[in-house]
Residue frames relative to the residue before (quaternion, step in Angstrom):
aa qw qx qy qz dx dy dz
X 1.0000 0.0000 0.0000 0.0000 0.00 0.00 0.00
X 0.0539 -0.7651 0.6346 0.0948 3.78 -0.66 0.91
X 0.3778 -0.7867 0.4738 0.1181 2.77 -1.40 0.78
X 0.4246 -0.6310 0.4286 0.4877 3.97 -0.46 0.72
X 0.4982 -0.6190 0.5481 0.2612 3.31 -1.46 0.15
X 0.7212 -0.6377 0.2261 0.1487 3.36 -1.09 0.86
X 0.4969 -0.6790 0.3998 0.3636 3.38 0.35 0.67
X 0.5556 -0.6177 0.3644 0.4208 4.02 -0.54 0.59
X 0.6607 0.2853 -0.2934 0.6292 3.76 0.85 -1.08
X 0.5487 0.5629 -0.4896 0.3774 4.00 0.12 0.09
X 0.7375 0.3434 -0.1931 0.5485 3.70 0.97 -1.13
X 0.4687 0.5550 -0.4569 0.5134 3.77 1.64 0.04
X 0.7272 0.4502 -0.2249 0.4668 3.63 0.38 -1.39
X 0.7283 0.3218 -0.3239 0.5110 3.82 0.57 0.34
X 0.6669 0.4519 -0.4249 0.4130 3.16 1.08 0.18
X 0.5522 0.6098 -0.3940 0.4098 3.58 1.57 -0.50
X 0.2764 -0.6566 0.6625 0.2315 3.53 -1.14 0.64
X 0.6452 -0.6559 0.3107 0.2388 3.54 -0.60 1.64
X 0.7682 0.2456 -0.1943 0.5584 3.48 0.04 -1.08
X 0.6014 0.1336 -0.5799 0.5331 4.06 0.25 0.72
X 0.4106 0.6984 -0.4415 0.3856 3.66 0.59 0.45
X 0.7639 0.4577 0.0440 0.4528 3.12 0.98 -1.59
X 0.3299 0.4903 -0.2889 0.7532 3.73 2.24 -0.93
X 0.9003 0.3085 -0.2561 0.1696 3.74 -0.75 -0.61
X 0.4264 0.6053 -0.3959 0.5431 3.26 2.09 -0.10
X 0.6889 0.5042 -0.3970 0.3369 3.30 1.08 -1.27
X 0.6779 0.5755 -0.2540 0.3806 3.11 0.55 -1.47
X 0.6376 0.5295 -0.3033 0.4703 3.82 0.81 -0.48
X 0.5817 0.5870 -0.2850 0.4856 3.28 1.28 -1.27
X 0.8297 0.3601 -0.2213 0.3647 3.43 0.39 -1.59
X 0.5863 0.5748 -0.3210 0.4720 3.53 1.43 -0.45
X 0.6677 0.3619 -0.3264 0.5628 3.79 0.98 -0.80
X 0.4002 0.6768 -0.4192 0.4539 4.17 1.12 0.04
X 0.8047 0.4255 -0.1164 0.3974 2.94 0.46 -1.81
X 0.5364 0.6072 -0.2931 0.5075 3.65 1.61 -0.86
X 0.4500 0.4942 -0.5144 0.5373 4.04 0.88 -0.91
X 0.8551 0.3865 -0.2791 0.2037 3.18 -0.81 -2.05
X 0.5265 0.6097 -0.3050 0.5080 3.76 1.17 -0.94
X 0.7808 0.1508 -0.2477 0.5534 3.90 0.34 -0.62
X 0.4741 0.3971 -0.5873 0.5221 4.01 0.78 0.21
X 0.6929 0.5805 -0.2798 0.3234 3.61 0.19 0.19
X 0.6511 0.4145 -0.0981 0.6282 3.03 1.08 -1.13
X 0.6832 0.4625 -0.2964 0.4812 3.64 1.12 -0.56
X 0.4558 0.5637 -0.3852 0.5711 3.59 1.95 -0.69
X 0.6497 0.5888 -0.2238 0.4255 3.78 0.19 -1.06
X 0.5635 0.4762 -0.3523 0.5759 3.83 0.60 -1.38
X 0.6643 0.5184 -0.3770 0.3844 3.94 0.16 -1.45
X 0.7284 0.5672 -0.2614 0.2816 3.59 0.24 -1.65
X 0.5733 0.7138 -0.1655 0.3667 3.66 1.91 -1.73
X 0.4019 -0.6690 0.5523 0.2932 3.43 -0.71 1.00
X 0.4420 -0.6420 0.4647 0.4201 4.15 -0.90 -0.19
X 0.6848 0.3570 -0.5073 0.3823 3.26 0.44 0.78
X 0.5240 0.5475 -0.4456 0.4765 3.64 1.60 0.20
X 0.5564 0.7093 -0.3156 0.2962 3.47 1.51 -0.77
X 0.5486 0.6766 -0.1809 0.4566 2.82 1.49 -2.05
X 0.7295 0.4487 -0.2080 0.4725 3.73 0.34 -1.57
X 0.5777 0.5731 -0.2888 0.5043 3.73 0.79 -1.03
X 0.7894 0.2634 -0.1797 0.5246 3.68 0.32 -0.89
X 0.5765 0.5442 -0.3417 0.5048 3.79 0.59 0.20
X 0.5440 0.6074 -0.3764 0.4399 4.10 1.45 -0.40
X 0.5684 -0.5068 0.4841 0.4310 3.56 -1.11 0.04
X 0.5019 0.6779 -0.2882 0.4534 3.59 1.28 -1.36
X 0.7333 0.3514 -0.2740 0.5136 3.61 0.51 -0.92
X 0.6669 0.4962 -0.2985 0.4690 3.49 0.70 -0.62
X 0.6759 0.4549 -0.1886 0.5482 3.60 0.84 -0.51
X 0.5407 0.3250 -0.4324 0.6442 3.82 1.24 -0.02
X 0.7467 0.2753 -0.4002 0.4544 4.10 0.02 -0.58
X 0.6116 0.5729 -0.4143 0.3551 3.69 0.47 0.62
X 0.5127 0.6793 -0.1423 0.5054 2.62 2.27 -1.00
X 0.7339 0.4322 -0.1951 0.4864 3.27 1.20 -1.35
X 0.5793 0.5575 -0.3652 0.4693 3.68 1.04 -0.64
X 0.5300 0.5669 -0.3459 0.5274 3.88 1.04 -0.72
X 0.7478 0.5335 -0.2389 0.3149 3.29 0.71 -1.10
X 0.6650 0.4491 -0.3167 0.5058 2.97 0.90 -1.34
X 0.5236 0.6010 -0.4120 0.4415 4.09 0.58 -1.32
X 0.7823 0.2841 -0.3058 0.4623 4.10 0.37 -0.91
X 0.2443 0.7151 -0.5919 0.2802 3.86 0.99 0.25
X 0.5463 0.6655 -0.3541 0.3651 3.80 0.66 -1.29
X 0.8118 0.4011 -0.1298 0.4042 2.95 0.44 -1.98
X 0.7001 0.5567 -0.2344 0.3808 3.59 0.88 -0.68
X 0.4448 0.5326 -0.3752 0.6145 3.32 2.27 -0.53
X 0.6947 0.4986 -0.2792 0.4368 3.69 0.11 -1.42
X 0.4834 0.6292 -0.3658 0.4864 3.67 1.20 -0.94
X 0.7576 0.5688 -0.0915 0.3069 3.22 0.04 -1.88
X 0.6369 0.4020 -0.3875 0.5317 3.33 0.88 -1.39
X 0.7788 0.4093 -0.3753 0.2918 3.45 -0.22 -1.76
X 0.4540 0.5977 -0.5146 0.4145 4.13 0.81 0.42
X 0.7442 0.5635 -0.1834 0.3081 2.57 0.89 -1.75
X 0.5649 0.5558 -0.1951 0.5778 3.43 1.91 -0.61
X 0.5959 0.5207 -0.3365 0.5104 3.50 0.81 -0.65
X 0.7268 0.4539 -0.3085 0.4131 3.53 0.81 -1.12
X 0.6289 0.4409 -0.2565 0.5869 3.85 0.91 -0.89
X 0.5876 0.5829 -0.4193 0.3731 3.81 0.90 0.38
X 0.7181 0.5104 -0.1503 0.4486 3.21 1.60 -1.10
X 0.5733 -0.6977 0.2590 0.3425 3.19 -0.90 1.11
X 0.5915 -0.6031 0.3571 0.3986 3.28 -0.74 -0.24
């Protein structure tokens, strides 16, 4: 009898040991939380800027290094979906 091989996030989601499983949803959760409020902010702020403070703002390394920041970010969305499900499997694994 052969058996099918595991699906990539299937052979991920048995290899995680739940509760550092469960520490790392949080921590992702509270870190990709904290990332909303940081650019609802910064996006509150852009509004508030005259256009020649804007001009100067966007021309820093600082600005360049937060939209580089965000492009990184979006690019790891994938992983954090794929992330997500195989919790999301781990959780509907456990007994009641």
């Amino acid at each position: 009898m052969s058996e099918e091989p595991l699906a990539s996030g299937e052979a991920q989601a048995r290899d995680l040991d739940r509760s550092q499983a469960r520490l790392a949803y949080s921590i992702i959760s509270a870190l990709l939380e904290h990332t909303r409020v940081v650019s609802d902010l910064v996006a509150l702020m852009a509004q508030v800027l005259d256009e020649e403070t804007t001009k100067a703002l966007t021309n820093t390394p600082q600005w360049h290094a937060y939209l580089d920041s965000r492009r990184a970010m979006e690019r790891t969305r994938a992983e954090v979906e794929e992330f997500t499900d195989v919790m999301t499997r781990l959780g509907a694994d456990e007994p009641s």
